[in-house]
C-alpha positions in Angstrom: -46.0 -24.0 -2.3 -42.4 -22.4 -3.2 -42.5 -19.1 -4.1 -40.4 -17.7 -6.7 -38.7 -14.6 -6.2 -36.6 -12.4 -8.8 -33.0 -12.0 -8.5 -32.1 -8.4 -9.2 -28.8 -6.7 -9.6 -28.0 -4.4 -6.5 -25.8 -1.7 -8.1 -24.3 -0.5 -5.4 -23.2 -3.8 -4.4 -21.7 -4.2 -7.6 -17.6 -3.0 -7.7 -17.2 0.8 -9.3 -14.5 0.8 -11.5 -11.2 2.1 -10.3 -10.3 4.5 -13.0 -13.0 6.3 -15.3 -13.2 6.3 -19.3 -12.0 9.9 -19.4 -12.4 10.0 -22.8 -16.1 11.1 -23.9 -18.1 8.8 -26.5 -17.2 8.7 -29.7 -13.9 10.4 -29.7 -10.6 8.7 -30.8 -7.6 9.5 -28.4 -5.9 11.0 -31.2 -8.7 13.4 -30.9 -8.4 13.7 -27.3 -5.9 15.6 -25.1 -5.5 16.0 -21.6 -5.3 19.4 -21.9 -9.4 19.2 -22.9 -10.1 18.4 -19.1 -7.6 21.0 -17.7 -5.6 18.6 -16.2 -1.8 19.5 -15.3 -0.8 16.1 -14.6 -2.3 13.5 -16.7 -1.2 10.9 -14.4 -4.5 9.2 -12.9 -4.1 9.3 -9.5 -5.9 7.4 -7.0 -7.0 9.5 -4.1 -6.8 6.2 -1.4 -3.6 5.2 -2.8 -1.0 5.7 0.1 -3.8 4.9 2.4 -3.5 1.5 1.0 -0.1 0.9 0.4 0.0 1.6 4.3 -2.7 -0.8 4.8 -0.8 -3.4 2.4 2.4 -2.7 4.4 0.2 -2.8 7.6 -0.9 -6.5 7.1 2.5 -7.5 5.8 3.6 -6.9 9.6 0.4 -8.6 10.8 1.6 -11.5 9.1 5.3 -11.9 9.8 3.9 -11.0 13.5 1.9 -14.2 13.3 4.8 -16.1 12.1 6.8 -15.3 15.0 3.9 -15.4 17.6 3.7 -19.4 16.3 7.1 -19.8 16.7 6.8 -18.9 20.2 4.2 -21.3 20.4 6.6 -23.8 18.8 9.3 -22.9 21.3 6.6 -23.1 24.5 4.7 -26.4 23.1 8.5 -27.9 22.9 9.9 -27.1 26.1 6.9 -29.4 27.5 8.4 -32.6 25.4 11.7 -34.4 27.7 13.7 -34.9 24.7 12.7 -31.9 22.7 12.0 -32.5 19.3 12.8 -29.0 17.4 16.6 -28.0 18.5 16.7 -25.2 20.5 18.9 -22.8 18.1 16.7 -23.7 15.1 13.6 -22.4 16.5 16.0 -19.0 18.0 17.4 -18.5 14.1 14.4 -18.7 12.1 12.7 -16.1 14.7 15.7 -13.7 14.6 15.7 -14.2 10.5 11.6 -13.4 10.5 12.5 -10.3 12.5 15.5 -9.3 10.3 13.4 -9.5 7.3 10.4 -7.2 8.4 12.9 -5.2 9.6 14.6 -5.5 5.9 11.2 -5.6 4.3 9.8 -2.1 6.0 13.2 -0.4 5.6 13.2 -1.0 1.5 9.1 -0.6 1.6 9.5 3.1 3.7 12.6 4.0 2.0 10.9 3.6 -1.5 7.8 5.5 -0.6 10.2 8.7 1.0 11.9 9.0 -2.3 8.4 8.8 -4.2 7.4 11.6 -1.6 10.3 13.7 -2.2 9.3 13.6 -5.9 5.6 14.7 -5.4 7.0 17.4 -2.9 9.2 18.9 -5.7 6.2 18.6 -8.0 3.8 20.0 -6.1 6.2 22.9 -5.8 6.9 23.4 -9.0 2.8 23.8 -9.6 3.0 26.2 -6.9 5.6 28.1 -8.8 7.7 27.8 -5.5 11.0 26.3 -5.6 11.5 23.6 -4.0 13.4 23.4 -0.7 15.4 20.8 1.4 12.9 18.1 3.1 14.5 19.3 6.4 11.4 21.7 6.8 8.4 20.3 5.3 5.8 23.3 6.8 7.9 26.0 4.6 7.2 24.1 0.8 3.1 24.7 1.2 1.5 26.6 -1.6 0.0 30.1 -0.5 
């Protein structure tokens, strides 16, 4: 005899949402200011966020490394053929164009995110009531 058994939502297997409903019940936005939390920067911010832009960045690399580890394979499974069937320069420029764009691609990606850093710096200063100072020293622009 089958038995029957209830399926039951798990909450906590169920996704949280990302960004909260700051607004409370029954209130328009109109009616609604930031300032009514006591936030200084109404910006939601997203505490994991750099963690996983690293992480995006991080299997980004992963990937283009996997390209070029099968090229290699390409190159080695080749070399066994007598009359080879890739030429031996194609195989040679599409690794050295994989390796030039990850260079290209984490160049632009880190370059981005160090301007985006200098901009939270010289905010984060400015709530400190310090002003802000040259990156060259990054332990001097804390908040006391």
């Amino acid at each position: 005899m089958a038995v029957h058994k209830a399926i039951r939502s798990n909450s906590l297997a169920q996704p949280a949402r990302r960004r909260p409903n700051l607004q409370p019940n029954g209130l328009e936005s109109k009616d609604f200011q930031a300032t009514d939390l006591q936030l200084k920067d109404p910006r939601p911010k997203e505490p994991q966020l750099k963690s996983e832009l690293f992480e995006a960045i991080r299997h980004l690399n992963r990937g283009l490394g996997v390209a070029l580890s099968s090229l290699d394979s390409l190159q080695r499974k080749d070399r066994l053929q007598a009359p080879g069937i890739f030429p031996r320069d194609l195989l040679l420029s599409c690794r050295n164009r994989t390796e030039a764009l990850r260079a290209q691609i984490n160049r632009d990606l880190l370059h981005l995110i160090a301007g985006h850093e200098e901009q939270e710096a010289e905010r984060f200063s400015q709530l400190c009531g310090q002003p802000a100072e040259s990156s060259s020293n990054p332990r001097r622009n804390r908040c006391s």
